[in-house]
DRENVO-104292 format. One record per residue: x, y negated, z of N, C-alpha, C, O, CB in turn. Coordinates in nm, 2 decimals. Each point is the difference from the previous one (the first is absolute). Glycine has a CB too. Example, Ala and Ser with C-alpha at 12.3 -4.5 7.8 and 13.67 -1.06 7.14 Angstrom:
{{1.32 0.57 0.78} {-0.09 -0.12 0.00} {0.09 -0.12 0.00} {0.10 0.00 0.07} {-0.29 0.12 0.05}}
{{0.15 -0.23 -0.19} {0.09 -0.11 0.00} {-0.08 -0.11 0.08} {0.05 -0.11 0.01} {0.07 0.17 -0.23}}
***
This chain:
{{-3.01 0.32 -2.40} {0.04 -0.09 -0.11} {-0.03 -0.14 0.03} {0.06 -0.09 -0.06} {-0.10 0.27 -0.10}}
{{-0.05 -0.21 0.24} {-0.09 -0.13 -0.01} {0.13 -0.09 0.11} {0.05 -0.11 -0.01} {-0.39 0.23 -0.03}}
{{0.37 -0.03 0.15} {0.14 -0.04 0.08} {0.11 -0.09 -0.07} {0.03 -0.11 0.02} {-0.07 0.33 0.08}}
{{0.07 -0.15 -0.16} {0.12 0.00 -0.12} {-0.03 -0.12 -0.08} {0.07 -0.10 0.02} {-0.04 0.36 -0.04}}
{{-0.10 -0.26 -0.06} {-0.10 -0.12 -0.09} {0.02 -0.15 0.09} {0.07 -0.10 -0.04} {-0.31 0.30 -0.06}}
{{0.19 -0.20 0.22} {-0.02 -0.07 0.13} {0.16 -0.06 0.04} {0.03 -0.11 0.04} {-0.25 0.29 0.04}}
{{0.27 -0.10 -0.09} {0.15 -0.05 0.02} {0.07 -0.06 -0.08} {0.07 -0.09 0.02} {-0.06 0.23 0.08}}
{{-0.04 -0.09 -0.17} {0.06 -0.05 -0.19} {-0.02 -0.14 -0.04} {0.07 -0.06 -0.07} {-0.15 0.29 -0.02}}
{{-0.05 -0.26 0.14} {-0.05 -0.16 -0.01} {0.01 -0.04 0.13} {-0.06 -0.11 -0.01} {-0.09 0.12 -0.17}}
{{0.18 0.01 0.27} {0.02 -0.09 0.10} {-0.10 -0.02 0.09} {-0.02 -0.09 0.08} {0.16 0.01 -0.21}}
{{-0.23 0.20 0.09} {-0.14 0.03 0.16} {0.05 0.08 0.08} {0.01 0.12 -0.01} {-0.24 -0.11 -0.10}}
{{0.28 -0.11 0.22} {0.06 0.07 0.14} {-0.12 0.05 0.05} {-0.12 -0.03 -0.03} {0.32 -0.10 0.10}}
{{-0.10 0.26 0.04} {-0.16 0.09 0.07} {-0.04 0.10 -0.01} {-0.07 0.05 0.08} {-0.01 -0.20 -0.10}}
{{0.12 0.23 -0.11} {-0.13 0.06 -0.02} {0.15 0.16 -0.02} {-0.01 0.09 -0.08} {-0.28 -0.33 -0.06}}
{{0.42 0.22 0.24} {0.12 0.13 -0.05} {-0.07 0.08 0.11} {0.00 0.12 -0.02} {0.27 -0.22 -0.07}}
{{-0.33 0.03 0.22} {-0.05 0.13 0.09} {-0.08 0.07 -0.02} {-0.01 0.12 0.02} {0.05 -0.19 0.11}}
{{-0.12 0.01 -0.19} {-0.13 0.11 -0.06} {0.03 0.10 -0.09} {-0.06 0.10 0.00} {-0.09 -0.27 0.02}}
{{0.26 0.14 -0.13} {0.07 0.10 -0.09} {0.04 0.11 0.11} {-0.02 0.12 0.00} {0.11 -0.29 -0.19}}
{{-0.03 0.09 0.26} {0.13 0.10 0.15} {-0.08 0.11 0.03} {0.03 0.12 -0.01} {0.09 -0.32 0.17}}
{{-0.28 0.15 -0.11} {-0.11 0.07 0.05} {-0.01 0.12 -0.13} {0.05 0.12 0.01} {-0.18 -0.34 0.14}}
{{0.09 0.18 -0.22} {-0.09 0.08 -0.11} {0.12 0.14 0.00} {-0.02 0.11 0.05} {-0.12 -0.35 -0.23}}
{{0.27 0.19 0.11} {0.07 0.10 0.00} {0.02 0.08 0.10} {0.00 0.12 -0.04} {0.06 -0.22 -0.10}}
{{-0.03 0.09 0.30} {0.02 0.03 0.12} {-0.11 0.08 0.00} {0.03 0.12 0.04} {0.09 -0.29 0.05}}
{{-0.26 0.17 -0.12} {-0.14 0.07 -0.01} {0.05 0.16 -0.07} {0.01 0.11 0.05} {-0.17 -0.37 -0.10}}
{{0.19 0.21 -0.06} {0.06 0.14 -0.09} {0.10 0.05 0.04} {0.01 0.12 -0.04} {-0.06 -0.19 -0.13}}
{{0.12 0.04 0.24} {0.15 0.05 0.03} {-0.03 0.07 0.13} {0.08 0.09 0.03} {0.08 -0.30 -0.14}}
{{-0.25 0.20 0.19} {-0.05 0.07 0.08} {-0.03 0.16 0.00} {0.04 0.10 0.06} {-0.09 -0.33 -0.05}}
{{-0.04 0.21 -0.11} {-0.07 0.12 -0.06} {0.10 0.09 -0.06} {0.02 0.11 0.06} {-0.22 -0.24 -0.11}}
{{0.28 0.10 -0.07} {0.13 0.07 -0.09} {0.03 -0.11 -0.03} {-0.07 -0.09 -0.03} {0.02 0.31 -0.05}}
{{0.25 -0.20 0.08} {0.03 -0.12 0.00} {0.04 0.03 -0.21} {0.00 -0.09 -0.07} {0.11 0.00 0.43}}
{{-0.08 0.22 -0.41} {0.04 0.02 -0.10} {-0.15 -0.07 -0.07} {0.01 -0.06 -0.11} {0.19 0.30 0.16}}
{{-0.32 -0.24 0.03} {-0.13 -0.06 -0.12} {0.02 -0.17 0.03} {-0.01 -0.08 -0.09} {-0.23 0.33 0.11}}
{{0.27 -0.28 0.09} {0.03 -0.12 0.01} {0.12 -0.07 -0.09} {-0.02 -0.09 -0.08} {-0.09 0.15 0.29}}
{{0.20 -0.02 -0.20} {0.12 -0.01 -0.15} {-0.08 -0.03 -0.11} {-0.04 -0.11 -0.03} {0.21 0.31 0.08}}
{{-0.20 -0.09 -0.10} {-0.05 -0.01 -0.14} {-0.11 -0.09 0.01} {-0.04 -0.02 -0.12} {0.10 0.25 0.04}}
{{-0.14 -0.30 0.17} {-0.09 -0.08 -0.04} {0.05 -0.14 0.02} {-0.05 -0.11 -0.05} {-0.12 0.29 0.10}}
{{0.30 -0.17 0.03} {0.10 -0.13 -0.07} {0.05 -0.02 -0.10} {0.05 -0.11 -0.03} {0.01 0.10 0.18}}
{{-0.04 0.13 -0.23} {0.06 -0.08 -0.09} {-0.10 0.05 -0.13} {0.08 0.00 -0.09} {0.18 -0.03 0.21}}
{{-0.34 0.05 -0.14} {-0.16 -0.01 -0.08} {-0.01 -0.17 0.02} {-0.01 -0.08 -0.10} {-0.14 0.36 0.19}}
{{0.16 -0.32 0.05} {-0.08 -0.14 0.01} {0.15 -0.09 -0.05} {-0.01 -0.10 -0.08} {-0.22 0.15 0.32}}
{{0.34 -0.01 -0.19} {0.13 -0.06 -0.12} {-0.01 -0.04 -0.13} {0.01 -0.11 -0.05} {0.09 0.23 0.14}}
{{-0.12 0.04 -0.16} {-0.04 0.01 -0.13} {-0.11 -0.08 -0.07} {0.01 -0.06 -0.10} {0.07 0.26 0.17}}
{{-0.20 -0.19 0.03} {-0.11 -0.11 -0.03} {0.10 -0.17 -0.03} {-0.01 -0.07 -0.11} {-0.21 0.23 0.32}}
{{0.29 -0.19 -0.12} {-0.01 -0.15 0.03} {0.08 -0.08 -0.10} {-0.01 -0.11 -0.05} {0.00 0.15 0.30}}
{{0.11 0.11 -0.28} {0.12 -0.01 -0.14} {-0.09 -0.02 -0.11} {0.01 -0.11 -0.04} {0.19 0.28 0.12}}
{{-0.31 -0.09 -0.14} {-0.07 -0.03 -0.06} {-0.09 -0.12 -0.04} {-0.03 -0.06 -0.10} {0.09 0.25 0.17}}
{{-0.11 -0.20 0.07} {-0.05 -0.17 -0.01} {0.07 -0.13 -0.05} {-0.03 -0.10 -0.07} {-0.07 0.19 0.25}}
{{0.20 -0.04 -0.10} {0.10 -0.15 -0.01} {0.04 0.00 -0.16} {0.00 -0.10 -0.07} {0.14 0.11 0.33}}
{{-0.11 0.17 -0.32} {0.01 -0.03 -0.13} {-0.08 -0.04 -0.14} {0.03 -0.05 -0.11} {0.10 0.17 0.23}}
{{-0.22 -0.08 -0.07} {-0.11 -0.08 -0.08} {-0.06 -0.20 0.02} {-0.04 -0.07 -0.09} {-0.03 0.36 0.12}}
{{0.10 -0.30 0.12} {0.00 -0.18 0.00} {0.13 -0.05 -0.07} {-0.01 -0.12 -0.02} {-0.12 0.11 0.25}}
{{0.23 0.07 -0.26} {0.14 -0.05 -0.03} {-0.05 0.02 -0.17} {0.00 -0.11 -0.06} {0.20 0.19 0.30}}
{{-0.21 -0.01 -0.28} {-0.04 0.01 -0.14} {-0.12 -0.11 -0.07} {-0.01 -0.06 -0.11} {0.08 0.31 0.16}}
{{-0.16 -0.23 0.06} {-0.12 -0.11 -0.06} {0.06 -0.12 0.03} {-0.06 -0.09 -0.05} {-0.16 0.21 0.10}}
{{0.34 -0.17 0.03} {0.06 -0.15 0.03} {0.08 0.02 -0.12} {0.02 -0.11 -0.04} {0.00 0.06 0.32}}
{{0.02 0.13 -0.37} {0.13 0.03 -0.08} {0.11 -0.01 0.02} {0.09 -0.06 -0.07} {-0.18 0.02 -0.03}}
{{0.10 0.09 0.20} {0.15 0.01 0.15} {0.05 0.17 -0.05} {-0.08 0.09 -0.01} {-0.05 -0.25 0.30}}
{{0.26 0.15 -0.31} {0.06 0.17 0.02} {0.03 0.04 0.09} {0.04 -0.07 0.09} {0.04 0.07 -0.23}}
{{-0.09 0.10 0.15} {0.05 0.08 0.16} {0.13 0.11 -0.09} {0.03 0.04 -0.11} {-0.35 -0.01 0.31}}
{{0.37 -0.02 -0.08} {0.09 0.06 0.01} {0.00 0.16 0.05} {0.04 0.03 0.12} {0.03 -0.27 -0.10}}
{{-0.12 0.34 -0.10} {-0.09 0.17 0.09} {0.13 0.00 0.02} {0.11 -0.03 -0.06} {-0.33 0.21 -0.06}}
{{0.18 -0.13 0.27} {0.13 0.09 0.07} {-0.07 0.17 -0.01} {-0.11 0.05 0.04} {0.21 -0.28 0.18}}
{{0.00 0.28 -0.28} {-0.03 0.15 -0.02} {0.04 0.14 0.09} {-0.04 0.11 -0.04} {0.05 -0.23 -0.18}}
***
């Protein structure tokens, strides 16, 4: 998540270490690696939707 966040504002640097992390899991099982992408998706959608609400910004849920 913290990758993602990082990009989002404009802290270059930090997509290989995401690259890494996931490549770690995908190693092992790639079906547990999946699901722990998009857990950490799910996380970031979450986040973002709660800073957009406390700004009093609408989002647009994609369902």
């Amino acid at each position: 998540m913290a990758c993602v966040l990082c990009e989002l504002y404009g802290a270059k640097g930090y997509l290989w270490h995401g690259w890494e992390y996931i490549r770690h899991y995908a190693s092992r099982d790639l079906k547990a690696a999946l699901k722990a992408i998009m857990a950490v998706l799910n996380e970031v959608e979450e986040v973002l939707e709660r800073i957009f609400a406390a700004a009093g910004m609408e989002t647009d849920k994609v369902a």
